[in-house]
Backbone bond lengths (Angstrom), bond angles and torsions (degrees), N, CA, C in turn:
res aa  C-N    CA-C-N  psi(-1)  N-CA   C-N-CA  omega(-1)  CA-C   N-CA-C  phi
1 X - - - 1.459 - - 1.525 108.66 -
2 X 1.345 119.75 164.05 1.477 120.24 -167.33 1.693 89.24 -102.64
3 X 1.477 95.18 148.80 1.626 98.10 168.61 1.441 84.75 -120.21
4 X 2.107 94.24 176.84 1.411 114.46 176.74 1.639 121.49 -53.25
5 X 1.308 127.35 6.90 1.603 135.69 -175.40 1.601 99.50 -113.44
6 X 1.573 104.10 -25.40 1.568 102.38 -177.93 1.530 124.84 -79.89
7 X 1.398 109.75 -17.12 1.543 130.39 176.74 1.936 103.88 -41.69
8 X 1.224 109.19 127.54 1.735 110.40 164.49 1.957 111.48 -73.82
9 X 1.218 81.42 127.70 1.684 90.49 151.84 1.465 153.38 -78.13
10 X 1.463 85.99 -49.62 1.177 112.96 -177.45 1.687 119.53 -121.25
11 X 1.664 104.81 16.92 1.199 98.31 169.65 1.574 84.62 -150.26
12 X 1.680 101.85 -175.81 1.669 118.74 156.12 1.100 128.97 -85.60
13 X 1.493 108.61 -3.17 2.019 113.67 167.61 1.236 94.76 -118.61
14 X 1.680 119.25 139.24 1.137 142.10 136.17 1.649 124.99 -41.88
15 X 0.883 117.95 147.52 2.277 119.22 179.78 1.195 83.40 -60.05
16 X 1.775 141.86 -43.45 1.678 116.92 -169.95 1.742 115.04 -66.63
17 X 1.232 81.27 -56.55 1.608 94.60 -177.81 1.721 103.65 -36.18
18 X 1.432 113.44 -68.59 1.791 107.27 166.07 1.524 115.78 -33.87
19 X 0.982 148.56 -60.13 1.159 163.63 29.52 2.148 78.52 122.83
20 X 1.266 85.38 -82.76 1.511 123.32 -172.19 1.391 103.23 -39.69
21 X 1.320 111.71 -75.07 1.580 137.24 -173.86 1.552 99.88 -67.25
22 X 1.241 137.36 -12.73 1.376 126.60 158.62 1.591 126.60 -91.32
23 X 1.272 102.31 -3.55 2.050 118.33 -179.26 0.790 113.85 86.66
24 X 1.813 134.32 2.02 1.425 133.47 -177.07 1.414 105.89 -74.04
25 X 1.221 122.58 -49.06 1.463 107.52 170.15 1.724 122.61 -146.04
26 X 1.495 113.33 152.90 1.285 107.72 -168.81 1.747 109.93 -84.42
27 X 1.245 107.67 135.20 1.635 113.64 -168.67 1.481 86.83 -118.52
28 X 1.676 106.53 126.99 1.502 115.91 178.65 1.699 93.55 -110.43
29 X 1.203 123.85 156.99 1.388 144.99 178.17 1.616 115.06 -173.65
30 X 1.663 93.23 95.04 1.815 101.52 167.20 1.178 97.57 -61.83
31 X 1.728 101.53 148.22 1.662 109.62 150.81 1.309 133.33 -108.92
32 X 1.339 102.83 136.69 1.612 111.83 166.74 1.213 118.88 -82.52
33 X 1.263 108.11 150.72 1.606 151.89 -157.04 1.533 109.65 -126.79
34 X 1.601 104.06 67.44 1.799 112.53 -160.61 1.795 88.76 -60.30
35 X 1.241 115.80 -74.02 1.993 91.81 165.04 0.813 147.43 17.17
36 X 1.320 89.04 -97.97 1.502 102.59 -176.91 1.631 131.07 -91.61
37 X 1.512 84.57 -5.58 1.888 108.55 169.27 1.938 102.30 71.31
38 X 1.383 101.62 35.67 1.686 99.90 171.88 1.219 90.54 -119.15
39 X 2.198 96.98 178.13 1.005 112.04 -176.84 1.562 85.37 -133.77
40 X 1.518 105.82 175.42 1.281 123.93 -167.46 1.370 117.08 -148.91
41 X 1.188 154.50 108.24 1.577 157.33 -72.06 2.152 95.70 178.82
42 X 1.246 95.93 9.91 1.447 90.63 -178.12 1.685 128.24 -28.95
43 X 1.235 125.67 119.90 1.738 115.68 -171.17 1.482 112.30 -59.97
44 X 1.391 121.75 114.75 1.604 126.33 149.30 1.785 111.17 -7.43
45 X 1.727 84.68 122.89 1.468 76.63 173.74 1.635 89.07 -146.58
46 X 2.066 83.04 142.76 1.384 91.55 -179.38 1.510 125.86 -73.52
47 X 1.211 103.87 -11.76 1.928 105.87 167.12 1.119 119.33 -67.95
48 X 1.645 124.11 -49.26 1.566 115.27 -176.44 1.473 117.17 -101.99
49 X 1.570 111.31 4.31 1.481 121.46 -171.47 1.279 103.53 45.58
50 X 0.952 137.00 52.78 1.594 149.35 135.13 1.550 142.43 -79.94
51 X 1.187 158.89 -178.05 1.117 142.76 149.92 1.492 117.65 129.74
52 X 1.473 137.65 159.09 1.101 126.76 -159.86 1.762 109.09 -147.49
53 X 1.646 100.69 24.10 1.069 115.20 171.15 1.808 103.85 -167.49
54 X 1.208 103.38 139.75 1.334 114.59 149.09 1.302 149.96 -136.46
55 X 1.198 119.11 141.94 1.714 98.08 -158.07 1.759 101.66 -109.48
56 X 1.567 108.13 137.53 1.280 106.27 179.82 2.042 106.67 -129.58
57 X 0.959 106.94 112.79 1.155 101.86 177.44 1.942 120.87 83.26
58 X 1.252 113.07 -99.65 1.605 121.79 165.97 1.580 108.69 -141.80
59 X 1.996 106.48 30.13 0.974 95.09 166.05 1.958 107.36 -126.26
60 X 1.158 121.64 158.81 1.218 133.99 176.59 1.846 113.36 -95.49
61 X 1.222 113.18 116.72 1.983 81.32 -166.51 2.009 71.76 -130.83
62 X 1.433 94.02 127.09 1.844 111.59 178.03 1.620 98.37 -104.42
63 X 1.237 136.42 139.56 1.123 165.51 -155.57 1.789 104.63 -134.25
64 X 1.457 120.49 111.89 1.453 126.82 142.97 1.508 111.89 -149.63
65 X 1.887 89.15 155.63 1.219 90.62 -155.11 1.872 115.06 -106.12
66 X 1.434 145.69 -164.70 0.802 137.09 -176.78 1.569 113.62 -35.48
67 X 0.970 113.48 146.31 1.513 132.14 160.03 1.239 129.44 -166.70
68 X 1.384 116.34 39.37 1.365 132.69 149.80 1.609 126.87 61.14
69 X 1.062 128.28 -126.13 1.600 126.20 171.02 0.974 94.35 -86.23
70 X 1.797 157.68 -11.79 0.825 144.02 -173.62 1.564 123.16 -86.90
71 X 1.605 88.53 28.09 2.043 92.08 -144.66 2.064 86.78 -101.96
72 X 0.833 118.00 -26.15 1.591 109.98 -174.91 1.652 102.66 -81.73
73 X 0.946 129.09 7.24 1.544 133.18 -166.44 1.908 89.95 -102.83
74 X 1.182 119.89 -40.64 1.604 112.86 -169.30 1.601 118.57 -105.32
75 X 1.222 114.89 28.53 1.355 126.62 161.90 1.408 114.61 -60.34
76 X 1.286 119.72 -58.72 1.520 99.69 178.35 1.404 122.17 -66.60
77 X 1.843 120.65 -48.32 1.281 124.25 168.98 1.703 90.58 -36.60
78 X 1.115 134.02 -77.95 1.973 117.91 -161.11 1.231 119.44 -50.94
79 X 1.692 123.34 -16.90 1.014 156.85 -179.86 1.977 101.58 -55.09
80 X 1.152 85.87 -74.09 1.826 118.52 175.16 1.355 88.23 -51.19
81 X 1.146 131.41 -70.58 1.724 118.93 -143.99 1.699 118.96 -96.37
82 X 1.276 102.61 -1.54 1.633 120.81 169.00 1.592 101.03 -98.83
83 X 1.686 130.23 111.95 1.500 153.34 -178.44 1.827 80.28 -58.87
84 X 1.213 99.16 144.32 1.648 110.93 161.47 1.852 98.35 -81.08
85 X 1.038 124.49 137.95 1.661 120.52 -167.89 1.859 78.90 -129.61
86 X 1.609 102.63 133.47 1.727 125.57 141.64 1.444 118.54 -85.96
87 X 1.475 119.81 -29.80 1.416 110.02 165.57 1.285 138.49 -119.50
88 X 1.336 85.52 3.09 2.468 95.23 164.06 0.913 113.69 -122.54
89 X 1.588 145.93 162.93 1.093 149.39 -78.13 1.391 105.58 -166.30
90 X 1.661 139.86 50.43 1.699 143.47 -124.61 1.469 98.90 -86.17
91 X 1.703 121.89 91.96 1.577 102.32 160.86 0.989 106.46 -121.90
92 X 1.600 113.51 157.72 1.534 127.42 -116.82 1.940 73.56 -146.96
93 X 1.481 107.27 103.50 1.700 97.43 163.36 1.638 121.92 -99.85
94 X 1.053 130.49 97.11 1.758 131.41 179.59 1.927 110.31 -94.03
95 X 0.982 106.63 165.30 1.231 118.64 152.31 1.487 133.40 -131.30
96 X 1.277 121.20 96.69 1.763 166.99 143.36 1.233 132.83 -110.93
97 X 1.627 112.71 138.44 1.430 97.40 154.45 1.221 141.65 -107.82
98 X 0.918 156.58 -135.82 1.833 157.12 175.18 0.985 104.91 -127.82
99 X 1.038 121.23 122.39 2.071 139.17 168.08 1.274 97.82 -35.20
100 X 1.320 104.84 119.29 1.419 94.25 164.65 1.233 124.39 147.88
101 X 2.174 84.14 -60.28 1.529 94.83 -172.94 1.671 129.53 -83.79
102 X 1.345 110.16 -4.29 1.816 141.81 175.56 1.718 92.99 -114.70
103 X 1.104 99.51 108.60 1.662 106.59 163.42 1.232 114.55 -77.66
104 X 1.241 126.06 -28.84 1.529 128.62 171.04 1.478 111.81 -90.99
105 X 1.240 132.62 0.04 1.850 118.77 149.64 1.416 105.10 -140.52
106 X 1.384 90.93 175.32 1.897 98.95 -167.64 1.303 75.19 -85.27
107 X 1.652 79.28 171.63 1.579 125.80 151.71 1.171 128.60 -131.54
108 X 1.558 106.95 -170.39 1.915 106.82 159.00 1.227 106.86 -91.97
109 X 1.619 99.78 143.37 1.378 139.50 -176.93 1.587 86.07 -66.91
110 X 1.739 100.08 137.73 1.978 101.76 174.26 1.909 96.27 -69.92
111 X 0.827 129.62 110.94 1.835 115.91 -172.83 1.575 96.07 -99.30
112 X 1.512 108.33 -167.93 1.558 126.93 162.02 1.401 109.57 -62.41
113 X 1.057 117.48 -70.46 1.573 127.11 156.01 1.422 131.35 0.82
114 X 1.501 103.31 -82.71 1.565 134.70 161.54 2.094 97.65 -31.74
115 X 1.485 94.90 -72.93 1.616 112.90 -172.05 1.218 93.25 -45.12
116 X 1.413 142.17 -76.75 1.432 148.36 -161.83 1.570 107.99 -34.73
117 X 1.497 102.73 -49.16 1.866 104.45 -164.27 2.166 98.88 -51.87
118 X 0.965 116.45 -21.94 1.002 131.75 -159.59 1.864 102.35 -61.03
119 X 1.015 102.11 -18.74 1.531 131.82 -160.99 1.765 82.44 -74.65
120 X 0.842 90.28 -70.40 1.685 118.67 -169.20 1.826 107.96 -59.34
121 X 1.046 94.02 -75.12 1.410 120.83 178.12 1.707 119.95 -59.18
122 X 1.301 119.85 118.47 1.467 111.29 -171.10 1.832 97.50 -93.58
123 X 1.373 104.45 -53.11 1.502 111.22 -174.78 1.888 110.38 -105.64
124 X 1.217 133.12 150.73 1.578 129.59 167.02 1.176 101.46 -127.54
125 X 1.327 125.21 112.58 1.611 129.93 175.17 1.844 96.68 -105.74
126 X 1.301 91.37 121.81 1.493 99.05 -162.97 2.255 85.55 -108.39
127 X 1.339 78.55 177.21 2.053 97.75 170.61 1.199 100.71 -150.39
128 X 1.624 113.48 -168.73 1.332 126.44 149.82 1.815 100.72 106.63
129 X 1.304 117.61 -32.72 1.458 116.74 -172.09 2.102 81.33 -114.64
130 X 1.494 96.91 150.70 1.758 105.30 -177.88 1.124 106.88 -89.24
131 X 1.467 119.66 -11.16 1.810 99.49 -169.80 1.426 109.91 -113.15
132 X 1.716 125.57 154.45 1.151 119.75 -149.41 1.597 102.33 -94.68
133 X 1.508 123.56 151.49 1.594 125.46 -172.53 1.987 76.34 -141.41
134 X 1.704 81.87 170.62 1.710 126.34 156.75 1.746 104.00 -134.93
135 X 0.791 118.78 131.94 1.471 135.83 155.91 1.749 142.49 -122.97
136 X 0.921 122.71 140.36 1.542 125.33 -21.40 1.907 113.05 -71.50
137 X 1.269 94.06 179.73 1.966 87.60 -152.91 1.286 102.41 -84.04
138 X 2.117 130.51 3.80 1.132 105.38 153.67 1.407 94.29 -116.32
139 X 1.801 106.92 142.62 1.520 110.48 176.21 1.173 113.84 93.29
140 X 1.569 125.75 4.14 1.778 125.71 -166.75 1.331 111.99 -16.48
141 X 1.610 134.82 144.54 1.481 121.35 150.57 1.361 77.53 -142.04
142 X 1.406 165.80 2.13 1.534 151.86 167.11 2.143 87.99 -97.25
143 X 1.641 92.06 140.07 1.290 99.43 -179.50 1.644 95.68 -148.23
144 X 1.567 121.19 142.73 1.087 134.92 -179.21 1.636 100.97 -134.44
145 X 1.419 120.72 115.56 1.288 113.54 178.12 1.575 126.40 -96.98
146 X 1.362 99.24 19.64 1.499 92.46 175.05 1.488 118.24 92.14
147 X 1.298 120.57 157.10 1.804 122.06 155.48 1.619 115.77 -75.66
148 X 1.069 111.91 138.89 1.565 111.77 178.87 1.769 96.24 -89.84
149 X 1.070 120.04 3.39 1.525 117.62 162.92 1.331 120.01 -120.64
150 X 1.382 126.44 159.23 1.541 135.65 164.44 1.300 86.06 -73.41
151 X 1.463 104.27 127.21 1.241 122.53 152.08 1.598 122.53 -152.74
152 X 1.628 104.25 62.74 1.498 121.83 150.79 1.745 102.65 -178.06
């Protein structure tokens, strides 16, 4: 998934998106529906390197990408568009972090909301903050893995 560092500047593809369009790696991105306030989970496809889900095995892994302060507002819409599954495996990759865990920048508040996706959602592999968490610390299903570099 693209985080807020992955955004293009100076072009209309991002380094992933290239990235993408060469087979090195699969870039998932649900879409929003500023409208109608949905999201849309389209399946990865290896022809247009597109898609906002892929399924491997008995697991489902959904892909979206930055969206800023605007990111605690679309929990339920992701809510809606991720199937509650009894036999696959729902991880949900975003980039945000959780209040809390960076004392020097916000995050999202854990809300009702947040808690609910959980319904849906078996695993949340989050980014965007460098240092590594489990949440909450009994029962984890929110996971942040950290920077694989020193960077401060």
């Amino acid at each position: 998934i693209e985080g807020n560092h992955d955004n293009p500047i100076y072009s209309a593809h991002s380094w992933m998106s290239f990235l993408a369009e060469l087979d090195l790696i699969v870039l998932l991105a649900g879409e929003y529906d500023r409208e109608a306030k949905t999201f849309r989970f389209d399946e990865y496809s290896d022809k247009t390197h597109r898609g906002g889900m892929i399924e491997i095995d008995d697991m489902c892994i959904y892909g979206l990408p930055y969206f800023g302060s605007f990111t605690s507002q679309l929990f339920p819409a992701i809510k809606k568009a991720i199937p509650k599954s009894g036999s696959k495996f729902n991880l949900l990759m975003m980039h945000f972090g959780i209040d809390g865990q960076d004392k020097t920048k916000p995050g999202v508040k854990i809300s009702q909301s947040l808690k609910l996706l959980h319904e849906n959602i078996d695993y949340l592999a989050l980014g965007h903050f460098h240092k590594q968490y489990a949440l909450p610390s009994a029962n984890p299903w929110i996971f942040n893995s950290g920077s694989l570099e020193t960077n401060d």
